[in-house]
C-alpha positions in Angstrom: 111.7 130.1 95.5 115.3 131.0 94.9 116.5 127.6 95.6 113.8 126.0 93.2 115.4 128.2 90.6 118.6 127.4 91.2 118.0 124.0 90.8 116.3 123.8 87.7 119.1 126.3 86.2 121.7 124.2 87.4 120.1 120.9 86.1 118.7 122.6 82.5 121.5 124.5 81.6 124.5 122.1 81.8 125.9 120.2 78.9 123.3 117.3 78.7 122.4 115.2 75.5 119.4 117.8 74.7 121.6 121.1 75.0 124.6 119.4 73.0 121.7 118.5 70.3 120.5 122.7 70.5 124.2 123.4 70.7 125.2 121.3 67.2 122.1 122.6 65.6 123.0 126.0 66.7 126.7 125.5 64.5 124.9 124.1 61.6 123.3 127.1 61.2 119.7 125.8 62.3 119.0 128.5 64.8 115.3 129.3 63.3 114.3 125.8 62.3 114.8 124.5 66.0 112.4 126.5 67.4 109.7 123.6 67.5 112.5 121.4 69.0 112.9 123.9 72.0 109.4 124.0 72.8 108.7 120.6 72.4 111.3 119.8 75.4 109.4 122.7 77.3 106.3 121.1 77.1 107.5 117.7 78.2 108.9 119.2 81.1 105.4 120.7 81.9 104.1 117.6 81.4 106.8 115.7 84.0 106.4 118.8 86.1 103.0 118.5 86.4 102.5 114.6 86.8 105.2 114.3 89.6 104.0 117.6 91.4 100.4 116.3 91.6 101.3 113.4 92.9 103.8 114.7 95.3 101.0 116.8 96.7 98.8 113.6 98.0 101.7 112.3 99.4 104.9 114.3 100.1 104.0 116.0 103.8 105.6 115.4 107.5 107.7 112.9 107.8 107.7 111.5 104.3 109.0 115.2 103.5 111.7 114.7 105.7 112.7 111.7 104.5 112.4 112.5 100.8 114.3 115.4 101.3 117.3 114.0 102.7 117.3 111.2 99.8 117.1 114.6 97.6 120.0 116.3 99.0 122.1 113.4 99.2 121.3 113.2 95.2 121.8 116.5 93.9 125.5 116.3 95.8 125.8 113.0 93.9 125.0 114.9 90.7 127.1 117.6 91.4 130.0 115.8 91.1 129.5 113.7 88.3 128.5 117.3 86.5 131.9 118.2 88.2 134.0 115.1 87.0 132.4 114.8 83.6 134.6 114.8 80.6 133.6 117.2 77.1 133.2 115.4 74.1 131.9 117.7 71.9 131.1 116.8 68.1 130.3 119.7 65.8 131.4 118.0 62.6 128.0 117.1 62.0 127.5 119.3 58.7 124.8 117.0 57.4 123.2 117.0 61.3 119.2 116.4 60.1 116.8 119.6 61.4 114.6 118.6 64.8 111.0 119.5 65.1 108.8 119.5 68.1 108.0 116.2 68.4 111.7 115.2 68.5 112.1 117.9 71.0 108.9 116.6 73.0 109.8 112.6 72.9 113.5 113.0 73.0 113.3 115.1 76.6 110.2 112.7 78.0 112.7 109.5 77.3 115.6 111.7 78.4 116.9 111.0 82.4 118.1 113.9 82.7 114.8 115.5 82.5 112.9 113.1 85.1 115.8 114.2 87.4 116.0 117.7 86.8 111.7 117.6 87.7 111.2 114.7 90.4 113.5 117.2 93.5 111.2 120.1 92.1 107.9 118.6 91.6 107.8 116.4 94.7 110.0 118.1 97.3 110.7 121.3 96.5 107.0 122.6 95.5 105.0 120.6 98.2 107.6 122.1 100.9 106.8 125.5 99.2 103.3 125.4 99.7 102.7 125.1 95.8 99.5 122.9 94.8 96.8 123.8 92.7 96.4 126.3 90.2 100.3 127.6 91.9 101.5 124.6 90.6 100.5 125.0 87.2 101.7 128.5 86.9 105.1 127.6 88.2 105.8 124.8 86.1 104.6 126.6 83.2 107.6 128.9 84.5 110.2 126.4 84.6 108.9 124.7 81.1 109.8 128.5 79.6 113.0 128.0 81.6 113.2 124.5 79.5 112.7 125.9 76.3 115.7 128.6 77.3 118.3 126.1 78.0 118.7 124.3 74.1 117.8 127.1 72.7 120.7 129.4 74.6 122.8 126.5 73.7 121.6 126.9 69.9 122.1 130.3 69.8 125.7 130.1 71.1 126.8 127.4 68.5 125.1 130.2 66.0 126.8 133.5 67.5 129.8 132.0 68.5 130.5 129.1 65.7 132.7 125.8 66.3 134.9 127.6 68.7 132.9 126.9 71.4 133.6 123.2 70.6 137.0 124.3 73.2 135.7 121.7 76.3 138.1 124.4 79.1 134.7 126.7 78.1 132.7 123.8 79.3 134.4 122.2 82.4 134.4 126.0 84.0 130.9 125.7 83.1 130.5 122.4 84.8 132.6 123.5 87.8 129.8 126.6 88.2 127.0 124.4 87.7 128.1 121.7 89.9 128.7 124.8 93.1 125.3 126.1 92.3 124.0 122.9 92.9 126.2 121.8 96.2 124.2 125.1 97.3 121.1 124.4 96.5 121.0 120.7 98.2 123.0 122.6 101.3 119.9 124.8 101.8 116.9 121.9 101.3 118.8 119.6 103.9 118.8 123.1 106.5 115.4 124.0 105.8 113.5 120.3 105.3 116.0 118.2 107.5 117.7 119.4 109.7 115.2 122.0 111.2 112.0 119.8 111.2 114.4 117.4 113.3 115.7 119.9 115.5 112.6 121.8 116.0 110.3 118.4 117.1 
């Protein structure tokens, strides 16, 4: 389970487009008015969680796992260094920025990549080679969807606490730096546990 944390914290809680829209809201001062933004994305990511993993479950298993897997590690590497590489640009002059509701929270992270490929590794790798299915499976992504409404709404409340001089992008690539380690780690232990050993252990 520690690994299917890390991943989704590593994914959700870097600078994306979603947590740079909590993040500006968060300087304008919109702190209470977001909330039906942040749990708008949450539910959408219940709702990607949930789709992929029952899916995944009729047809993630043995060799297919294997496979999938390595395609997944290779991935999250490749992620982890464009999260690495990525340059800051952060706007916060957006004084007149208009107030987000939930369903701009809920179509806005449904059409947003980033969410598809913060939940396909989870949903159809890492939960079928955790044994998850079933009524599991709805209780953990419910998990992870609370995790989703954290990660704007941290983001929201550190434009709020902090004010525009977060907008400093050193804070950010040190950030990024973190994120993109955790993440190195994470794709180091799925390729040991559901590549290399299944090979080795045939």
């Amino acid at each position: 389970m520690l690994a299917i944390f890390a991943y989704a914290i590593g994914m959700m809680y870097t600078p994306g487009p979603i947590n740079l829209i909590g993040l500006n809201s968060g300087i304008n001062g919109q702190l209470r008015s977001s909330v039906g933004f942040f749990l708008g994305v949450g539910l959408a990511m219940l709702i990607l969680l949930l789709g992929f993993g029952w899916i995944g479950t009729e047809w993630v298993q043995g060799d297919g796992l294997v496979l999938i897997s390595a395609i997944g590690c290779l991935y999250i590497g490749y992620l982890a260094v464009k999260i690495f590489a990525a340059s800051i640009h952060l706007n916060t002059n957006g004084d007149t920025t208009p107030k987000l509701g939930f369903r701009d929270g809920l179509l806005m992270q449904l059409m947003n990549p980033k969410g598809t490929i913060a939940t396909l590794p989870i949903a159809a790798i890492q939960f079928p080679a955790a044994g998850i299915h079933g009524m599991s499976l709805v209780m953990w992504s419910a998990v992870i969807a609370v995790m989703a409404v954290g990660a704007p709404g941290s983001y929201c409340l550190m434009g709020h606490v902090v004010g525009r001089r977060i907008a400093n992008p050193i804070i950010f690539r040190w950030f990024n730096g973190a994120m993109a380690i955790l993440l190195l780690y994470v794709a180091a232990i799925i390729a040991y546990q559901h590549v290399y050993l299944p090979l080795i252990l045939r």
